[in-house]
C-alpha positions, 0 to 999 in steps of 0.5 A: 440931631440939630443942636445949638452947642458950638453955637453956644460954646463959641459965645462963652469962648471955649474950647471943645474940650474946655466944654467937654471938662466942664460937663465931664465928658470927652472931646470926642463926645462934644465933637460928635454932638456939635457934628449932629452925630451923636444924641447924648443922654438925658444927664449929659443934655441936662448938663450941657443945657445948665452949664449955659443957663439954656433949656435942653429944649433950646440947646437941641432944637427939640421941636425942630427935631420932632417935626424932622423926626414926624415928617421922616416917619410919614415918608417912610409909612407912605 
């Protein structure tokens, strides 16, 4: 799932890990995120999203991923 995170991140100067205390998760998690490799909870987006004052709409890209998501699922139903 595409994200805004390390974008974000790097405008506040943090650390993956600092990132990851903040929002009480491990660095591993933020690193997954920030690769598109994992797709956090609700709690965990909500978090990330209100610790930089962004929507989670914003931070991950929702409407980018939907529409990824719906041209995935029309190649695979042709």
């Amino acid at each position: 799932m595409k994200n805004n995170i390390k974008v974000y991140r790097l405008q506040y100067n943090m650390t993956q890990k600092e990132l990851a205390d903040q929002v009480h998760v491990s660095s591993r998690t933020i690193i997954s995120l920030e690769k598109g490799k994992y797709k956090p909870s609700l709690m965990l987006a909500y978090r990330i999203a209100c610790f930089f004052e962004v929507t989670i709409e914003e931070l991950f890209c929702l409407q980018e991923n939907k529409e990824l998501e719906d041209l995935h699922d029309e190649h695979i139903q042709q």
